[in-house]
N, C-alpha and C positions, 0 to 999 in steps of 0.2 A: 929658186924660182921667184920666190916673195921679194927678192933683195936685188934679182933682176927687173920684175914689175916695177919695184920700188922707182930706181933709179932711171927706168925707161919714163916713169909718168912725171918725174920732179925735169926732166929734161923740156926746157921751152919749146923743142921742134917739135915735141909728142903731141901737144895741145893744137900748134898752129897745123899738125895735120890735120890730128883729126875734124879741126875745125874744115878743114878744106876739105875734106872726104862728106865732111857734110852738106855744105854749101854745094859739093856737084849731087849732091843729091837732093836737093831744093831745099834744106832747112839752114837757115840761118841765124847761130847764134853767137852770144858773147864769147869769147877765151876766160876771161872770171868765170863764168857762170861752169863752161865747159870743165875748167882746172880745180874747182870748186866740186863738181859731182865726181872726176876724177879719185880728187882725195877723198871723199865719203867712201866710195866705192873700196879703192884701198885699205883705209882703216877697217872700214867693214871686213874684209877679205883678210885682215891681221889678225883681228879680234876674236873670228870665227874658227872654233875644231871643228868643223863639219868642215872649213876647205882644207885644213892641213890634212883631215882623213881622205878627201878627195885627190889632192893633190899627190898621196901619199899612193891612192891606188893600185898605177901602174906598176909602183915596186913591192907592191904586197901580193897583189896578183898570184903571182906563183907559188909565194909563201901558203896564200890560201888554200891554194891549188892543192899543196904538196900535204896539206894540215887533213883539209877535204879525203883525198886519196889514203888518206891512211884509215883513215874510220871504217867501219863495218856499215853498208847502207841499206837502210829499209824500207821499206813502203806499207804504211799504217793504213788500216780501213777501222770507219768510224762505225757504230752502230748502228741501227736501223732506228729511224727515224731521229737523227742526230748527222751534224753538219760541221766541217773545220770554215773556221772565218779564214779570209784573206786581206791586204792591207796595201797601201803603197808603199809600205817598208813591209814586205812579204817574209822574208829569212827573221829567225830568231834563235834567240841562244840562249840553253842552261846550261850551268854548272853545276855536275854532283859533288859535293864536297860536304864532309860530315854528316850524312843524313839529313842535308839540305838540297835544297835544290835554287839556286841564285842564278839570276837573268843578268841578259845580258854582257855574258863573257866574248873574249876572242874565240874564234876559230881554234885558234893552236893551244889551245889548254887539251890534255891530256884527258879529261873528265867533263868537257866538253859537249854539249849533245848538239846539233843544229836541227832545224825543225823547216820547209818548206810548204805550207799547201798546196799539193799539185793540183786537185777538185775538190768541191765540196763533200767528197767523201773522200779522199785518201791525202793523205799528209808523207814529203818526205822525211826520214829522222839519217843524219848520219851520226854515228856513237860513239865510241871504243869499249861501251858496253857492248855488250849480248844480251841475248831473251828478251829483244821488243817480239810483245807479241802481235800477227797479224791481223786481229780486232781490237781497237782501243776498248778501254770502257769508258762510261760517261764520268769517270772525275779525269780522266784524261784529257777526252774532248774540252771539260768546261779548261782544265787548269789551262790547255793549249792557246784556245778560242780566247782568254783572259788576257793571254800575253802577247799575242798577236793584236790583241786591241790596245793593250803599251807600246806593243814598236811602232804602233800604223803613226803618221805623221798627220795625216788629214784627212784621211778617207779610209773606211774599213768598209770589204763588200763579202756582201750575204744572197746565199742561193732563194733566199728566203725571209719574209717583211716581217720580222717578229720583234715586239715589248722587250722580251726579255734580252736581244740584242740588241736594241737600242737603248735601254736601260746600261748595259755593259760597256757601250759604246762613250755615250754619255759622263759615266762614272771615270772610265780610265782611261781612253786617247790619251794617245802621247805623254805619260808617265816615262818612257826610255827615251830618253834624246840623247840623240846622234852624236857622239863626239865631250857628251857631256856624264851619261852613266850609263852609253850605250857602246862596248865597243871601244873602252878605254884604249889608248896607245900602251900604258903599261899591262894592257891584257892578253898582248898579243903575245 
């Protein structure tokens, strides 16, 4: 796909369309200037693992799918008076490995956890553990709420206007990027 964009944009009639697609649309601009944001655009789109994991999508899709469907799925409820955050990068991932617990994994690792906020009180978990139990406790919530505010990209939202989640907020936004140590291709 990238080596098809490539060679559609380096081609002279890509430019003088688009320039013409412009023009019937009232804007009229240069062919430099046009072939010029072109290749920005490009290089941006080479440069970037966020669009190879996008691009990659459609054929991971099932892979997800199939990784998804094999877990054991749960529905967590938080404790009274306690709340799961949610994020514009909503889904998040550990891995149990050693008595650890490490963010950020694929899908298809076998130890695996994914994590969903459905409401501000219930959270999905899919596992290949056992024994989530139906009430978290509050180091759950906090560790949850923590790492949901790494995967969020720019926005994390709360049922509720509190210090100490904007204090959290504040602190860790976007520590997981996409593509970069969120979600490795060798994690899948």
């Amino acid at each position: 796909m990238v080596t098809g964009f490539r060679d559609q944009t380096k081609d002279p009639g890509f430019v003088r369309d688009l320039q013409y697609g412009l023009f019937l649309a009232g804007e009229l601009r240069f062919a430099e200037e046009l072939q010029k944001e072109v290749d920005e655009l490009r290089a941006a789109m080479e440069t970037s693992p966020s669009f190879y994991h996008v691009v990659g999508l459609p054929h991971r899709t099932r892979i997800v799918a199939e990784a998804l469907m094999r877990k054991a799925w749960h529905t967590i409820e938080a404790p009274r008076d306690m709340t799961f955050l949610t994020s514009d990068c909503p889904v998040s991932t550990v891995e149990f490995a050693d008595e650890r617990v490490l963010p950020g994994v694929g899908f298809g690792k076998e130890n695996a956890a994914v994590f969903l906020p459905l409401t501000p009180r219930h959270v999905f978990a899919a596992s290949s553990q056992v024994g989530w139990p139906e009430m978290a406790d509050t180091r759950f919530v906090d560790s949850l709420n923590r790492l949901t505010v790494q995967f969020a990209h720019q926005n994390v939202y709360a049922n509720t206007d509190s210090a100490a989640t904007q204090a959290l907020v504040d602190d860790g936004i976007n520590r997981l990027v996409f593509g970069q140590n969120e979600f490795l291709a060798s994690r899948w």
